[in-house]
C-alpha positions in Angstrom: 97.3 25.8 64.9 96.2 28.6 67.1 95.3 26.3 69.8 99.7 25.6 70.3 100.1 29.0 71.6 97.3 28.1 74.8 100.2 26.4 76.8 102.3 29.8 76.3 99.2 31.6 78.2 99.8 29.5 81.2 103.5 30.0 81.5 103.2 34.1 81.3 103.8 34.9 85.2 103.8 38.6 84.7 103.2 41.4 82.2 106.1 41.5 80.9 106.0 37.8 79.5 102.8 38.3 78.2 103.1 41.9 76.5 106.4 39.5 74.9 103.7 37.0 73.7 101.7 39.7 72.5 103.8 40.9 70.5 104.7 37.6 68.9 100.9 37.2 67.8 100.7 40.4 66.1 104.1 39.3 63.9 102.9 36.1 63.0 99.0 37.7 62.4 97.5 34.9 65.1 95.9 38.4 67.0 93.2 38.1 64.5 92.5 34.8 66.0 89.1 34.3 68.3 90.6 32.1 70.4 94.2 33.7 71.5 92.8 37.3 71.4 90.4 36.4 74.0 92.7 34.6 75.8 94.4 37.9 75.8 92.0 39.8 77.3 91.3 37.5 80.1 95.1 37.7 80.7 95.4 40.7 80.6 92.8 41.5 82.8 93.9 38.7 85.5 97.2 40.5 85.6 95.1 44.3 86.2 95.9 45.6 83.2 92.5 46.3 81.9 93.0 49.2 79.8 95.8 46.6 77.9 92.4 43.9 77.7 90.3 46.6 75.6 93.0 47.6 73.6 93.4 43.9 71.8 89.4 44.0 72.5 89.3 47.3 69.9 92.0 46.2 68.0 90.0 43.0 67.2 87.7 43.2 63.8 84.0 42.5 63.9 84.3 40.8 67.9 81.4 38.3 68.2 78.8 38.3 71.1 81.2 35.8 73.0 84.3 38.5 73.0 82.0 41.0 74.0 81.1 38.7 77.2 84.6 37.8 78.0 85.1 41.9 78.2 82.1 42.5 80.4 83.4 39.4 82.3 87.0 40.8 82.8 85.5 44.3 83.6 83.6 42.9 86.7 86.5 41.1 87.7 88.2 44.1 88.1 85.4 45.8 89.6 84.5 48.3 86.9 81.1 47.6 87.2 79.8 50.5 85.3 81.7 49.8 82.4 80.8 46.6 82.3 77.4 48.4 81.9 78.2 50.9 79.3 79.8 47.9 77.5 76.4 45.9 77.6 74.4 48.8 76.2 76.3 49.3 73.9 76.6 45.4 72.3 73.3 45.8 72.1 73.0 48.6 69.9 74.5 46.0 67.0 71.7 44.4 65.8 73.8 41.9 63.8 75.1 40.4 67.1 73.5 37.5 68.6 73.0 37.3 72.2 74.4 34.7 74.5 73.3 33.3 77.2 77.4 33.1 78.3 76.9 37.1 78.9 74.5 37.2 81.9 75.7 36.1 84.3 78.4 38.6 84.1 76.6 41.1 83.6 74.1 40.3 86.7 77.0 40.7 89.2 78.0 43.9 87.1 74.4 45.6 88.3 74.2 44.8 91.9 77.8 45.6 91.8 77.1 49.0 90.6 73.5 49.1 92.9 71.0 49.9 90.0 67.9 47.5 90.5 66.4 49.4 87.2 69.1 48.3 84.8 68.9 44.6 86.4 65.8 45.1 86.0 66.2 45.8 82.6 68.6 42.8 81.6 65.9 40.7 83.8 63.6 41.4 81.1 66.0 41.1 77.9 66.5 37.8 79.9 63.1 36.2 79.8 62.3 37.9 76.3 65.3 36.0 74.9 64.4 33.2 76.4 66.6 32.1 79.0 64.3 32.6 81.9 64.9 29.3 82.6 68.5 28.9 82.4 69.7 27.5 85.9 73.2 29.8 85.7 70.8 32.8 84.6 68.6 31.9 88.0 71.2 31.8 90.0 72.4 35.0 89.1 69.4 36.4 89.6 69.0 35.3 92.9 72.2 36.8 93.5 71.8 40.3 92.4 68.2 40.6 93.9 69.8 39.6 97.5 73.2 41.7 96.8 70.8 44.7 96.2 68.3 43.8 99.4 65.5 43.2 97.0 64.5 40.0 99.3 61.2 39.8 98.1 62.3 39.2 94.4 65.3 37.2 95.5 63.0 34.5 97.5 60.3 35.0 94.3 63.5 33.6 92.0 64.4 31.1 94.2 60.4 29.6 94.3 60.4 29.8 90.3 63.3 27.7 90.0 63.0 24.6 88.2 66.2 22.8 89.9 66.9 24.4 93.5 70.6 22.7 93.9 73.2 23.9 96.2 74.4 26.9 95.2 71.1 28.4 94.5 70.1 27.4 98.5 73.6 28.6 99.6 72.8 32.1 97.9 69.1 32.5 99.3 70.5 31.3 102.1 73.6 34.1 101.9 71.2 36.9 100.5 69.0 36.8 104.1 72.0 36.8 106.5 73.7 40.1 104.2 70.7 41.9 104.5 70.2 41.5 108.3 67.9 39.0 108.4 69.8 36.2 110.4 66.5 33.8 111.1 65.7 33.9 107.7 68.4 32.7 106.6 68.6 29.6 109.2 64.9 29.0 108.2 65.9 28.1 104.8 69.0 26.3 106.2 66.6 24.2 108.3 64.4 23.6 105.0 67.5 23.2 102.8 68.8 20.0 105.2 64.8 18.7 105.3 65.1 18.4 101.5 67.9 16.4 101.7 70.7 18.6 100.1 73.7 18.5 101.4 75.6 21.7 102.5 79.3 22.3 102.2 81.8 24.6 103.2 80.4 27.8 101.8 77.1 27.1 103.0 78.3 27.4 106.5 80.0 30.2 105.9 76.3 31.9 106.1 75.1 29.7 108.6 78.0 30.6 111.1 77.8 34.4 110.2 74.0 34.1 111.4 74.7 32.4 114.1 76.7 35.2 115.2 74.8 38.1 114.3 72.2 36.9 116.7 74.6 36.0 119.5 73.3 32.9 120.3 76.1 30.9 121.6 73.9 27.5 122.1 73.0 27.5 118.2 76.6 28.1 117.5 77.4 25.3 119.1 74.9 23.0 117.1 76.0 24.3 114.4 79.3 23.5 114.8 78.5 20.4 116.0 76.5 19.7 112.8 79.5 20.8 110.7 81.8 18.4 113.1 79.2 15.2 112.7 78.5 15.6 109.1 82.4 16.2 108.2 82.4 19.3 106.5 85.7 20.3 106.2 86.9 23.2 107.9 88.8 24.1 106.0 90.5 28.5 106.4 87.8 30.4 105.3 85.2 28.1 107.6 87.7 28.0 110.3 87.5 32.1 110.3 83.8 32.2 110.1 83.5 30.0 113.1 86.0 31.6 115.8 83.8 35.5 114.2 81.0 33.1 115.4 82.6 32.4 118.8 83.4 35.7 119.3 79.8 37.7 118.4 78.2 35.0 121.2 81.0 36.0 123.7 82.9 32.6 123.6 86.0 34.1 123.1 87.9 30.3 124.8 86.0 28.3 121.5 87.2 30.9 119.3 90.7 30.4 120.5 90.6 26.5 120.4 89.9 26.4 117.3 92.5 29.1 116.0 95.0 26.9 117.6 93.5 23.6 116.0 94.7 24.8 112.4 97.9 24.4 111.7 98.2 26.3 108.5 97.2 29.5 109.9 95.9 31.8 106.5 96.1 35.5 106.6 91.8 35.0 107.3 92.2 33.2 109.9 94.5 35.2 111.5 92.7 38.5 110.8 89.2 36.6 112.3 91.7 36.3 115.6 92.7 39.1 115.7 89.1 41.3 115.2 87.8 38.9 117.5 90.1 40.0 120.3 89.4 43.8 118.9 85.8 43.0 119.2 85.4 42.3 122.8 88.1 44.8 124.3 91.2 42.8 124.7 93.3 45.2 122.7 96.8 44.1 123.8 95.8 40.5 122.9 95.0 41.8 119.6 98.2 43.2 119.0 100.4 40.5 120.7 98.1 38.4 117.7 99.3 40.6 115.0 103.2 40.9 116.0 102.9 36.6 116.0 101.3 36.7 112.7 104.4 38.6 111.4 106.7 36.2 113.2 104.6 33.4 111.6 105.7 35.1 107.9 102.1 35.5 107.3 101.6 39.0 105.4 98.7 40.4 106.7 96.5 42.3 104.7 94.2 45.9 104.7 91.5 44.0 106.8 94.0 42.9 109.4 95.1 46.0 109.3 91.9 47.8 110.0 91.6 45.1 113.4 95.4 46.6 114.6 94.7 49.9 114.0 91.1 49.6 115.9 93.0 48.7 118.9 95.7 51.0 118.7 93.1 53.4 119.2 91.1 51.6 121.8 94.1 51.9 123.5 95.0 55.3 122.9 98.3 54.6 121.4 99.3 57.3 118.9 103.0 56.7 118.7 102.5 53.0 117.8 99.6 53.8 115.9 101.5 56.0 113.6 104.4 53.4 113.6 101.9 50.2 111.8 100.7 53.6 109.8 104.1 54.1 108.5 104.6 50.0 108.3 101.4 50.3 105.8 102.7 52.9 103.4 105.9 50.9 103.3 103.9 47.9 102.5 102.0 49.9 99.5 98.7 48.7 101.4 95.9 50.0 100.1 97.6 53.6 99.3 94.3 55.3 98.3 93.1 54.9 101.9 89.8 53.2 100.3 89.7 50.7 103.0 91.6 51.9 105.9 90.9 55.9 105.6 88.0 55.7 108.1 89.9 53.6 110.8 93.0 56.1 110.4 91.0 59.3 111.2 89.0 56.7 114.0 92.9 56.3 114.9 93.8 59.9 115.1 90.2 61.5 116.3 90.4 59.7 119.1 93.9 60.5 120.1 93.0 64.2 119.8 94.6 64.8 116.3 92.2 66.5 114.5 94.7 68.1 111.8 96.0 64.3 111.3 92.3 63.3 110.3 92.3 66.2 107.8 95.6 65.1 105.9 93.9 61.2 105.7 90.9 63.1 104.3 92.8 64.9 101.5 94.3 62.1 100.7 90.7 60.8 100.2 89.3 63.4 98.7 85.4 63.0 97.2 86.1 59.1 96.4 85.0 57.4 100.3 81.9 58.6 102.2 83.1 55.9 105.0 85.9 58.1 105.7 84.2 61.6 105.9 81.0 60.0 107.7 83.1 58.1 110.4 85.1 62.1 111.2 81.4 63.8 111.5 80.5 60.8 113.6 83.8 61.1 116.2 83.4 65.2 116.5 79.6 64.4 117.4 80.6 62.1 120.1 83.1 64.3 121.5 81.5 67.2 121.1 82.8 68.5 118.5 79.6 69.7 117.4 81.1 72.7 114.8 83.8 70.7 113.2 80.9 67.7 112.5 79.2 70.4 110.2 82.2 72.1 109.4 82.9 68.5 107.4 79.6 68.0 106.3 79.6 70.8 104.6 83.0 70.3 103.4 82.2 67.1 102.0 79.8 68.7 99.8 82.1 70.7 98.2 83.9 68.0 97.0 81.1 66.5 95.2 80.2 63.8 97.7 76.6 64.0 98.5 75.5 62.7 102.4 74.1 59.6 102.9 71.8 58.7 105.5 74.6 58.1 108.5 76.2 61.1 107.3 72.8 63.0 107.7 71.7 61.4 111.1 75.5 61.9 112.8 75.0 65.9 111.6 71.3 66.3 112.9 72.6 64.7 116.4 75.5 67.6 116.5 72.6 69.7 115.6 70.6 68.4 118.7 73.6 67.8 121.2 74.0 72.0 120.3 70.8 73.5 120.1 71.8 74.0 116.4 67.6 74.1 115.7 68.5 76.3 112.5 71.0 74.0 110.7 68.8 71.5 112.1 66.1 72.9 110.0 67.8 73.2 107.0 69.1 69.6 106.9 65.7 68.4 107.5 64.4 70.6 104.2 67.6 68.9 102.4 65.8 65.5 103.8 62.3 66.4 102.6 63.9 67.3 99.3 65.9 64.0 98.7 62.6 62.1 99.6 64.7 60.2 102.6 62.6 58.1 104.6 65.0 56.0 106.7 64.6 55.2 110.2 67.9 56.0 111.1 67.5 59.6 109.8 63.6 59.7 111.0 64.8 58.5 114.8 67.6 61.2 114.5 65.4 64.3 113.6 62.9 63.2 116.2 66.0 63.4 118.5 66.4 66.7 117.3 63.4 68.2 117.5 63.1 66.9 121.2 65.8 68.1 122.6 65.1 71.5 121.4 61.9 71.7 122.9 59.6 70.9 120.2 57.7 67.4 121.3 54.6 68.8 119.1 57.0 68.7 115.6 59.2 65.1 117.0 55.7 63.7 117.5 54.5 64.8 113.9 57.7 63.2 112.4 57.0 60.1 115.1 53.4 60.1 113.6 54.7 59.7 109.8 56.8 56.9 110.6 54.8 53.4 109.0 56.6 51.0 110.4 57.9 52.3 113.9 61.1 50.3 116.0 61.4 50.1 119.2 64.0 52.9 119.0 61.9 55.1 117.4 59.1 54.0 120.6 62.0 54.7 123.1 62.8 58.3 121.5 59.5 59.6 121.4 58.9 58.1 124.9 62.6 59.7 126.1 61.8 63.0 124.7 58.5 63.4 126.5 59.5 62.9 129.7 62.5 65.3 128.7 60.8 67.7 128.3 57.9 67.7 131.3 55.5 65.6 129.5 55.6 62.6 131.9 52.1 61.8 131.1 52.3 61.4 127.5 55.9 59.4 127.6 53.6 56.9 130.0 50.4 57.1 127.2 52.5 56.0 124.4 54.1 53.4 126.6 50.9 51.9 126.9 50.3 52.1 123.6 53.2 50.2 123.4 52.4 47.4 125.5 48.4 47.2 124.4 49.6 46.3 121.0 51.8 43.5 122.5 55.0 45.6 120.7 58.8 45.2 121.1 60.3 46.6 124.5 63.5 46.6 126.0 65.4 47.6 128.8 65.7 51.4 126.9 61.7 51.4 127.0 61.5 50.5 130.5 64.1 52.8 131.8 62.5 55.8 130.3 59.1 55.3 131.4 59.9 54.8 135.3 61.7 57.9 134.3 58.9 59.5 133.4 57.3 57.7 136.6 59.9 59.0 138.9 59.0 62.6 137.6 55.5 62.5 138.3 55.6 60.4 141.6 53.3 58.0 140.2 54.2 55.2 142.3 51.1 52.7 141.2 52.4 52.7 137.7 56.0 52.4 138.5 55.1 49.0 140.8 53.5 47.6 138.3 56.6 48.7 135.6 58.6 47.1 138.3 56.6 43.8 138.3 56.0 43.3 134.4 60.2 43.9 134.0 60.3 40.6 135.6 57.6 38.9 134.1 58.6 40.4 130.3 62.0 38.8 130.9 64.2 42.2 130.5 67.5 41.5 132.4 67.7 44.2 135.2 70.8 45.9 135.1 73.0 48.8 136.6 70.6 50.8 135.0 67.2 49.9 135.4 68.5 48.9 139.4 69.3 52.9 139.6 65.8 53.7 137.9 63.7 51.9 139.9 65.4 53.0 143.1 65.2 56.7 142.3 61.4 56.3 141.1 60.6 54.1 144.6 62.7 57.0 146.6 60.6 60.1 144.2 57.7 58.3 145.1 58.0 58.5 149.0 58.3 54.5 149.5 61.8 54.8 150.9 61.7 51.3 152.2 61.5 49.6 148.9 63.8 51.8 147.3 66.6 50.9 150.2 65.4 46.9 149.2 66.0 47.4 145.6 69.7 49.7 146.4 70.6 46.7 148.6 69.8 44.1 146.2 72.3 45.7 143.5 75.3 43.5 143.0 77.3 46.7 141.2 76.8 50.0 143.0 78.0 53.1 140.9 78.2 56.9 142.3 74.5 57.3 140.4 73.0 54.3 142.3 73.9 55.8 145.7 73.9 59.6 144.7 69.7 59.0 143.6 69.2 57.2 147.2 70.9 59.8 149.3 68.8 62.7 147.0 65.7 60.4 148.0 66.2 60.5 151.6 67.1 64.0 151.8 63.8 65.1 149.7 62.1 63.7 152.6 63.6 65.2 155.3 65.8 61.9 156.6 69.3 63.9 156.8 71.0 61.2 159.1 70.0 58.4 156.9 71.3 60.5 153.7 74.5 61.4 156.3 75.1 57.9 156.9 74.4 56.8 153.7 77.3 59.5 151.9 79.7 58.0 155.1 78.9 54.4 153.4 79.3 55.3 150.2 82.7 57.0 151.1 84.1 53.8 152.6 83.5 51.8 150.2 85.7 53.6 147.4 82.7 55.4 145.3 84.1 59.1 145.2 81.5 61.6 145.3 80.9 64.2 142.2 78.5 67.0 142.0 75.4 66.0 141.9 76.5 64.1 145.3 77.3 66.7 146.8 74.3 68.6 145.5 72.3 66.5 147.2 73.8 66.4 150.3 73.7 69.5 150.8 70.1 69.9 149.7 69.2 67.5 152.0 71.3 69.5 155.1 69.3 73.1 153.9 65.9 70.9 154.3 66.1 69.5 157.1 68.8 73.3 158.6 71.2 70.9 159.7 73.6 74.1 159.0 76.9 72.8 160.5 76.7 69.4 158.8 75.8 71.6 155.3 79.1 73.7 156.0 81.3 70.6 156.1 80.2 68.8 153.3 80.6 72.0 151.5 84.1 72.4 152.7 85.0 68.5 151.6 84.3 69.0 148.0 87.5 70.2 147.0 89.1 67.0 149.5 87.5 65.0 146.3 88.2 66.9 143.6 85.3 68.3 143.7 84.9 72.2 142.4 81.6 73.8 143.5 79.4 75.6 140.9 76.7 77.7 141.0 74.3 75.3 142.1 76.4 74.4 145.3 76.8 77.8 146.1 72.7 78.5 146.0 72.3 75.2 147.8 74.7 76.8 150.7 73.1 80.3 150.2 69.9 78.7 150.5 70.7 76.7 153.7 71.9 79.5 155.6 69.9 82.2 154.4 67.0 79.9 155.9 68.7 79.1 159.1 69.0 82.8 159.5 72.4 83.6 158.8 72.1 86.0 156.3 75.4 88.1 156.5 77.3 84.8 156.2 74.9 84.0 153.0 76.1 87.7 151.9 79.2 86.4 152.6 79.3 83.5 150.6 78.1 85.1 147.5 80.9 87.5 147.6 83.8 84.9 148.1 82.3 82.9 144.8 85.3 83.1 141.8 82.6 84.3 139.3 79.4 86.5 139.2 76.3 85.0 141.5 73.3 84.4 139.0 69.9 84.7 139.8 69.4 81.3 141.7 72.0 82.7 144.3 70.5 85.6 144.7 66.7 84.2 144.8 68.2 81.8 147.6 69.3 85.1 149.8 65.7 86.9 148.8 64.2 84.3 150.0 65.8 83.9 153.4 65.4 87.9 153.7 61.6 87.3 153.2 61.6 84.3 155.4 63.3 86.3 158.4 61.7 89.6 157.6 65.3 91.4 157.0 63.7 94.3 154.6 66.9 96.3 155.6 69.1 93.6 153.9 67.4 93.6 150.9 67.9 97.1 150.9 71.4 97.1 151.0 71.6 94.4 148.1 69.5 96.7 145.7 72.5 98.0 144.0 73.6 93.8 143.2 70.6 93.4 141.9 70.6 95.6 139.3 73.3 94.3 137.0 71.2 91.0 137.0 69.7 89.6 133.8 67.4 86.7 133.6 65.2 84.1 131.9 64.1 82.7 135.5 60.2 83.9 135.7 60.9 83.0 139.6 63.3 85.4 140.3 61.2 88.8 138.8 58.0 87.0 140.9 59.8 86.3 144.2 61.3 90.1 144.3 58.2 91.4 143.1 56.3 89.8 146.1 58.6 90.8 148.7 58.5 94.5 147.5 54.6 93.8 147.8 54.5 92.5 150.9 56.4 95.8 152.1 53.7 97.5 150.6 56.1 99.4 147.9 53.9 99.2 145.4 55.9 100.9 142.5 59.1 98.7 142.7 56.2 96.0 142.5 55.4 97.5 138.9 58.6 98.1 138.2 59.2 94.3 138.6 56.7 93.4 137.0 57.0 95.9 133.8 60.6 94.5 133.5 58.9 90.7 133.2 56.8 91.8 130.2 58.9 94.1 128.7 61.8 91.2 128.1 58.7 88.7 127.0 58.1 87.3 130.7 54.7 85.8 132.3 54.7 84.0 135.5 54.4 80.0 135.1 51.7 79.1 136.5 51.2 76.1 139.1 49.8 73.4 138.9 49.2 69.7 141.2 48.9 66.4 140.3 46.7 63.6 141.8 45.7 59.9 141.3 42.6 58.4 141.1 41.9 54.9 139.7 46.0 54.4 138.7 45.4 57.5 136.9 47.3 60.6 136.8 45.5 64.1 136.2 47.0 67.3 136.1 45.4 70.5 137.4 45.7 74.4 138.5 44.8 77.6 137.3 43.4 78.0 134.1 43.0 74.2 133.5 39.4 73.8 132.4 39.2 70.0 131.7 35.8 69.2 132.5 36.3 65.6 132.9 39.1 66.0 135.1 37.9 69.3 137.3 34.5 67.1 138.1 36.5 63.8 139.1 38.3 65.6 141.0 36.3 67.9 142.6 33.9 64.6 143.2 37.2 63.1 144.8 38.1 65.9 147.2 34.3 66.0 148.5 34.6 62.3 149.2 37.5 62.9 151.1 36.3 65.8 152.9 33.4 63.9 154.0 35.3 60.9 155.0 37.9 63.5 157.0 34.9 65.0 159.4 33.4 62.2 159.8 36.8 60.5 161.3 36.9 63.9 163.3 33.6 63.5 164.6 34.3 60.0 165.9 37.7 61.2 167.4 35.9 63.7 169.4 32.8 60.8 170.6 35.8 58.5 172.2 
């Protein structure tokens, strides 16, 4: 009898019809029924009305272990994982239930749903104890949540122990690699799946194609979609999406597009894959001329599309419009908890410069989405916004949300970008508490440490790390040279390549870097050689790198090679060649060189300019010095402090010291030490005691760090034999926490750099190169002796 009322299931279109249907049950007593109350629930639920599901679920007497199932089943399809959980445990406390296999499943996708491997690991074992171990559904399932949770190593164990591999359970190993970031893996097993004779279909490739373009590989995509063509797969909307995201990671953006236009039902996927596609590789208006055709097309687009739109609205920097599609989605009633699209509003708003706008989306978020908070400390980071990153971090916490690993790396970059060493601190204790080990975090506090100074502690945390990336390589390599310690950075590069590890073009660039500062030119030709033999693509970059480390190094005539072999020339590129010949005293080729650059549209900035003019005060070209330092402001150009000691510098060594005196006194803001060091200088130089004299009383309201501005006034006064403004220098140094830095030289014997000066008592250094130096004396008179025999 009961089994009439299914066909009245099927015609209830909303919850009105089927609270009416409902209601007729309970009169004529069929809501006792197995059958039509579980069909109630499932209704129910398929409507989202949950809360109505376990109301006839409570109301039912004595509910078997199968109505228990179809309630765990409903609450995962509405995504309440956890009580779908709860619901489990407490079946289970029943003993007179008995336990179906039916409830599994269910309950599987309920765990990695929620992201507790120890309750699925749990269930795994009420699983094999009750024995279904061997159930092919129950495999399947397990496959599943051991993938969703990045378990790999268990999921592929499943997979081996199966007695029947069939399609799905390939398609899910298959789909459990390429989730978790492993893209070959997942192609392996393709490649093994097709030897073995199955079969793929549709949703396989879904997998394959998202592998395909997660490594970028545009000739695989094309077999691939070649094998999809030959073996006649349907492609059908959701494939059809997959393969123009595939066309579009590889930078095929032309493929992508001929197939969008191949289908002629265009879904709201396939539109939204055409639209991200476009968002991906910079072609925001084509992205938004994409979405206004998808609306003309009467395709409603949903939060996802959405989230492509606003992404180019703020590539382009479009706020009005931005806010317009922002209003267009509240209309809509799209996705009014800003779940999905709270991060790419305040992305939206942040980087527009509406930092209030990005607080009203987060109140509207509240403690619920980490997404939202993380991706607002992430934009104040990168704009600089160093107080308002940890203003929200902290914020955050108040609201019960505890940081995740991004959150915690974007926070400990603010606190590096700012010199921030005590927050720092305090979020690496937080860190060390939480027992956080991932590299993202690790490479970020190494950053940290770094760029405040402290290479000892960033090489500690470096030393800690098992399994070290290439980033975390490049960091500790960047933050040695940094920070002075050339040598090292070029030691652990070795290390690097003696252990046949991963480089890039990152590793490379810092280490002729680190060249570049010590002048080691033997390493840096043989950097330069194995750059082409590794295969690393030379870019903008590495081009600028290796012609600043040739022009460091003296060998000018390779640097000009490499400078004239660059395709793309940016103000950098010619800015490190002009410094080059103007640190070796060739001011008309750096002259000629600025003209060039000049003509051909690259508009000086500062460090140009510094450089120019640095090379005028080495080589006294004085006139030329006072022109370029006149131009500046004909490019926009607004002279600092550093291009008023370079001037100082160049004519306070040409002699001209009252125009120097000049110069200091015409500056918009107080001359610091440099400026003043530059004029001492040039009074020592030219033996003008009686300028210094009449300086005195600008000297006294000075205040510095620089050791070399207490030494150089404390030698002059010594050389002029005053002998208590000497110790009156001097006293000042200690008494603020000052020593003198002492010198030291570098030299290279057998391609090997050693570092030495006063108190340096390396013994195996000091005798190679004291052994050296004799050698060379030696040599020297004896090619005097035989110039003086011609």
């Amino acid at each position: 009898m009961t089994t009439l009322y299914m066909p009245l299931f099927r015609s209830c279109t909303n919850l009105r019809s089927l609270a009416q249907l409902h209601a007729h049950l309970l009169v004529t007593g069929f809501h006792h029924d197995p059958l039509p109350s579980t069909k109630l629930i499932e209704s129910y639920s398929q409507m989202g009305s949950f809360q109505s599901s376990k109301l006839v679920f409570r109301c039912f007497p004595n509910p078997d272990s199968f109505i228990w199932g179809v309630l765990i089943k409903c609450s995962v399809w509405s995504n309440l994982f956890q009580d779908a959980i709860f619901l489990y445990l407490t079946m289970i406390k029943n003993d007179q239930l008995h336990i179906s296999n039916f409830i599994f499943p269910s309950l599987l996708r309920a765990c990695s749903g929620f992201g507790d491997l120890g309750i699925g690991e749990m269930v795994h074992g009420t699983i094999i104890k009750s024995g279904f171990g061997k159930d092919t559904v129950i495999q399947s399932s397990l496959l599943s949540m051991y993938g969703e949770m990045g378990c790999l190593s268990y999921a592929k164990k499943m997979f081996d122990e199966m007695t029947i591999r069939d399609l799905v359970s390939w398609s899910s190993i298959i789909l459990s690699y390429v989730e978790n970031g492993k893209a070959n893996e997942g192609l392996e097993m393709f490649r093994l799946m097709v030897l073995e004779g199955i079969r793929p279909d549709s949703i396989t490739m879904l997998s394959v194609a998202e592998a395909c373009g997660d490594l970028g590989f545009l000739k695989l995509a094309r077999l691939i979609h070649g094998y999809i063509v030959r073996r006649r797969i349907e492609i059908d909307g959701s494939l059809a999406s997959s393969l123009v995201a595939m066309y579009s990671k590889c930078g095929d953006l032309d493929s992508a597009e001929r197939i969008f236009l191949n289908v002629t039902n265009r879904s709201t996927a396939l539109w939204t894959a055409m639209i991200s596609s476009y968002y991906r590789t910079g072609r925001f208006a084509e992205a938004l001329k994409s979405f206004f055709d998808m609306l003309d097309s009467r395709v409603e687009p949903n939060s996802v599309t959405m989230m492509g739109v606003l992404e180019s609205f703020a590539g382009l920097g479009w706020l009005r419009e931005g806010k317009s599609v922002h209003c267009y989605i509240i209309r809509k009633e799209m996705d009014l908890e800003y779940d999905v699209l709270g991060p790419v509003f305040i992305e939206l708003y942040m980087k527009c410069g509406k930092l209030n706008y990005c607080d009203k989306v987060l109140h509207v978020v509240g403690g619920r989405n980490i997404v939202a908070w993380n991706m607002i400390i992430s934009i104040c980071t990168e704009k600089g916004l160093l107080k308002e990153a940890l203003a929200h971090l902290v914020q955050m916490q108040t609201l019960g949300l505890m940081p995740d690993s991004f959150s915690l790396a974007s926070s400990i970059s603010a606190c590096a970008d700012g010199g921030l060493l005590l927050f720092g601190d305090q979020l690496h204790g937080h860190i060390i508490k939480r027992g956080l080990s991932d590299e993202f975090v690790q490479n970020s506090l190494l950053d940290m440490y770094s760029k405040c100074g402290l290479t000892e502690l960033a090489y500690t945390i470096f030393d800690d790390i098992n399994e070290k990336s290439v980033v975390t390589w490049n960091s500790m390599i960047c933050g040695f040279h940094q920070n002075g310690n050339s040598v090292e950075a070029i030691s652990l590069f070795d290390q690097m390549y003696l252990n046949g590890l991963e480089m890039n073009d990152v590793t490379f660039l810092s280490v002729l870097q680190a060249c570049s500062n010590l002048g080691y030119l033997e390493k840096g030709k043989w950097l330069h050689h194995k750059l082409l033999t590794y295969g690393v693509k030379t870019d903008l970059y590495i081009d600028t790198a290796l012609t600043d480390m040739y022009a460091k190094c003296g060998d000018l005539v390779t640097a000009q090679r490499v400078f004239d072999s660059m395709s793309e020339k940016s103000v950098v590129s010619w800015t490190v060649m002009i410094a080059g010949y103007g640190a070796h005293g060739r001011v008309n080729a750096a002259i000629s060189l600025f003209n060039q650059m000049v003509e051909s549209g690259i508009r000086p900035n500062q460090v140009t300019f510094m450089n120019i003019l640095s090379a005028c005060s080495h080589a006294g070209s004085v006139e030329d010095g006072k022109s370029y330092f006149k131009s500046m402001r004909d490019f926009g150009v607004e002279p600092n402090s550093e291009h008023y000691a370079c001037m100082v510098d160049l004519l306070s060594r040409g002699g001209d010291l009252n125009e120097a005196y000049r110069n200091i006194k015409s500056m918009p803001y107080p001359a610091d030490a440099s400026i003043w060091s530059a004029l001492l200088n040039g009074c020592r130089i030219h033996q003008r005691m009686d300028m210094i004299k009449s300086i005195e009383e600008d000297l006294v309201d000075i205040h510095t760090d620089d050791t070399g501005y207490y030494t150089l006034l404390s030698n002059i006064y010594g050389e002029e034999g005053n002998w208590k403004e000497f110790e009156k220098v001097r006293s000042l140094m200690k008494g603020i926490g000052l020593r003198k830095v002492p010198g030291y030289s570098l030299i290279e014997l057998d391609k090997r750099i050693y570092r030495f000066g006063v108190g340096f008592t390396s013994l195996l250094q000091t005798e190679e190169t004291f052994s050296f130096l004799e050698n060379f004396q030696i040599l020297a008179q004896e090619h005097v002796f035989y110039l003086e025999n011609q």
